[in-house]
N, C-alpha and C positions, 0 to 999 in steps of 0.2 A: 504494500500500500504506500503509496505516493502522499505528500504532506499537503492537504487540503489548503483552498485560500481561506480557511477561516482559521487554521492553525496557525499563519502567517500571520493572521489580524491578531490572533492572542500572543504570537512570539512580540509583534510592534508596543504590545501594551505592557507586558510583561517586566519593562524596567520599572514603569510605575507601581510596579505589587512589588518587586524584589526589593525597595526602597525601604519599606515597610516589615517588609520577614523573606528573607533572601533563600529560604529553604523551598520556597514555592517555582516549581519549573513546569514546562510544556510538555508534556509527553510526547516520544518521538515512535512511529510504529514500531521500533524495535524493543519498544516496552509492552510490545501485547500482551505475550504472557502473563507476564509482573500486575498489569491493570489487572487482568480476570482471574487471576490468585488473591489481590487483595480483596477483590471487592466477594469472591467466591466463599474467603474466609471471614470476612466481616457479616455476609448475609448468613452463612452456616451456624454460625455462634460454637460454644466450646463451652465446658462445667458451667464458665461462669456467665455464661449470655446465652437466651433463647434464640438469638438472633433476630433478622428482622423478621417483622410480624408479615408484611404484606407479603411476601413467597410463602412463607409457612401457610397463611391464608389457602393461594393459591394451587401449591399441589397437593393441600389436606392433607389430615391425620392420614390417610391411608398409604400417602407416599413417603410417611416421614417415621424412621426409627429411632433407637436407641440407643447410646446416647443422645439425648439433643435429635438431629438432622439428620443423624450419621448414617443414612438408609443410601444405597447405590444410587435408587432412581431420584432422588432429589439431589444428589449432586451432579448425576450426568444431567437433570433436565435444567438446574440455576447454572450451570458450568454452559450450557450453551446460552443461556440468555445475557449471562453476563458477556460472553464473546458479542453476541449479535450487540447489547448498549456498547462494549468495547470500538468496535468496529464502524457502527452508524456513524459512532461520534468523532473518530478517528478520519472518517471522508465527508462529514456535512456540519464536525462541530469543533471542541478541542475536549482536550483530557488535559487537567492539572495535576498537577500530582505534590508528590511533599516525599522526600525523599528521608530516608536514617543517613544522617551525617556520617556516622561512624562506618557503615557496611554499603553505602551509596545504593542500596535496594529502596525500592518503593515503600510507602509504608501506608500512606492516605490516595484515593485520587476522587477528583470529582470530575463527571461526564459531562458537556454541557452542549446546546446549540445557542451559536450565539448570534446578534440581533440580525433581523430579516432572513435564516432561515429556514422557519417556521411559518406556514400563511395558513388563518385560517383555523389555529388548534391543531392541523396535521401532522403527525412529527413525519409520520412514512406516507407521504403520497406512493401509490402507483409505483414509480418508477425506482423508487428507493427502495421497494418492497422486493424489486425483481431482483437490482443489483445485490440486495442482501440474500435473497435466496441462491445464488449464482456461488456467490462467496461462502456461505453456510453449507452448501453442496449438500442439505438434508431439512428433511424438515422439522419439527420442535420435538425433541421425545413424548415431550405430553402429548402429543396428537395421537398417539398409539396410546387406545382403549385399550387393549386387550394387557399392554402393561400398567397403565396408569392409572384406568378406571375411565366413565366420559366426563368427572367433574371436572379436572385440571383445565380443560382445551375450552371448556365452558366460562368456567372462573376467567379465565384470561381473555375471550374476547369481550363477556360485559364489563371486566375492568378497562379491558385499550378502548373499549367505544367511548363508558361514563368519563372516562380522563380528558381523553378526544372533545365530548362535546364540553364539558367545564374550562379547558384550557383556552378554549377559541372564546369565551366567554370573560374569562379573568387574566386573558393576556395577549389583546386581538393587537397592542403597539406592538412596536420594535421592543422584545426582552431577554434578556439572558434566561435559557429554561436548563435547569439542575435538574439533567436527566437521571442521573446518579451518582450518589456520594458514598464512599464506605469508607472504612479504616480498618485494619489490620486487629484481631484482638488483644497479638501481644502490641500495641501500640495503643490504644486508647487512651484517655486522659491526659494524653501529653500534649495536649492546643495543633496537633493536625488536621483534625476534621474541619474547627474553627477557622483556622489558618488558611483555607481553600473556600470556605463561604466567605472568608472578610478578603480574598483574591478577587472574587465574582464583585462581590460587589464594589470593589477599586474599579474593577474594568470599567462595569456599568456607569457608576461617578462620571467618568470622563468623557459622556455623554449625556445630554439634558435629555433628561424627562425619560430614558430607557428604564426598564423594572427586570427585576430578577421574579423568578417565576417557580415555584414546585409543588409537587404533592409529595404527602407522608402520611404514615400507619400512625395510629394511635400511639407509640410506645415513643414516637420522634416530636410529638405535637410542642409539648411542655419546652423542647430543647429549641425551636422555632421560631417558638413563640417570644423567646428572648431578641431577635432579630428582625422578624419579618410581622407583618400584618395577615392576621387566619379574616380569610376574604369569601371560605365559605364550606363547611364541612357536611359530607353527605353517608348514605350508608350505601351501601354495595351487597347486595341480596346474596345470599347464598343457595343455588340452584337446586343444590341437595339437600331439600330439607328434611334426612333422614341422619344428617351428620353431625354427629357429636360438635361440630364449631357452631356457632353461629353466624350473622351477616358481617361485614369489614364498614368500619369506618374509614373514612379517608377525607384528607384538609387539604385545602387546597392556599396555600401561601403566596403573598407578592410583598414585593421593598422598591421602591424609587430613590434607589441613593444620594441621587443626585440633587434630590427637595431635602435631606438632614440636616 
């Protein structure tokens, strides 16, 4: 993969964030892996984290073992989707990252699109959906019933439509959208997560009137909420209503840095 002109746009801006915490860099495709190990390991969670709620959500009790996550088919099915936000973001947005000084390995990254690549709430029109299938060479493990069960493939497109249509509603300007943020487990608490939302929103600053843009599970609202304005939070059914889970919350956040 070839370096996107919106990776170019984040490498021009990028002195301005390094002024302020010099740990913050551009990911270069030759950090794929690294991106879709952190962000693989931070949605997995480990003893001491459930990990994230919205995948757990998504491929149910049924896909997920014990320990925690630790079931084959939820790691091969989050290990591909983290590749596909890897990848989208890597040719129509940028990946930040935050590296361990000490080991120069990755340790935080945030996914993002950034202003005017999004029209409309679409992240994937059409044509972006081909180029990703072309590159993914398969399609989602969850779409295979006969391993996954039919909840998974269901969960997932009433969540891309309800996000789809909320987004074009709460962020129809030019905005930075934080496709995806993780951190590392053994990394947490060290201000890298932080460290790449206050990067976004340096960016955005240096632009009038642009907004940073996300959704999050219930268990990220509180951490958010410290930063951004909750613009509108909705519930997300659950198809199977013979499943031990119940339905998902999900918040939908925005910030206009640039009016602080």
């Amino acid at each position: 993969m070839g370096a996107s002109h919106s990776s170019t746009h984040a490498r021009e801006l990028l002195p301005n964030v390094q002024e302020k915490d010099p740990r913050v860099v551009v990911c270069e495709p030759k950090d794929l892996e690294e991106i879709i190990e952190v962000c693989l390991q931070s949605f997995l969670g480990d003893e001491k984290s459930a990990g994230e709620g919205k995948w757990r959500w998504l491929f149910g009790p049924e896909n997920r073992g014990q320990p925690q996550n630790w079931d084959p088919k939820f790691i091969n099915g989050l290990r591909y989707f983290m590749k596909w936000c890897a990848v989208s973001t890597m040719w129509w947005g940028s990946v930040l990252g935050v590296k361990d000084p000490q080991t120069d390995k990755l340790i935080a990254v945030a996914m993002c699109f950034q202003p005017g690549s999004i029209k409309n709430g679409k992240v994937f029109p059409w044509y972006r959906l081909l180029a990703l299938a072309l590159e993914m060479g398969k399609a989602p493990p969850s779409d295979d019933a006969k391993v996954y069960g039919p909840w998974p493939a269901k969960r997932l497109k009433m969540t891309g439509d309800l996000t789809e249509k909320h987004h074009k509603i709460h962020a129809s300007g030019r905005h930075w959208y934080v496709y995806c943020l993780g951190c590392h487990p053994n990394h947490t608490g060290k201000g890298a997560g932080t460290a790449l939302l206050k990067a976004i929103f340096e960016m955005a600053k240096l632009e009038k009137g642009v907004s940073v843009y996300l959704e999050c599970h219930d268990q990220m609202k509180e951490y958010y909420s410290k930063w951004m304005r909750l613009v509108e939070t909705i519930t997300i059914e659950n198809p199977d209503r013979d499943s031990t889970e119940g339905d998902m919350t999900a918040h939908f956040f925005s910030a206009v840095p640039s009016e602080w």
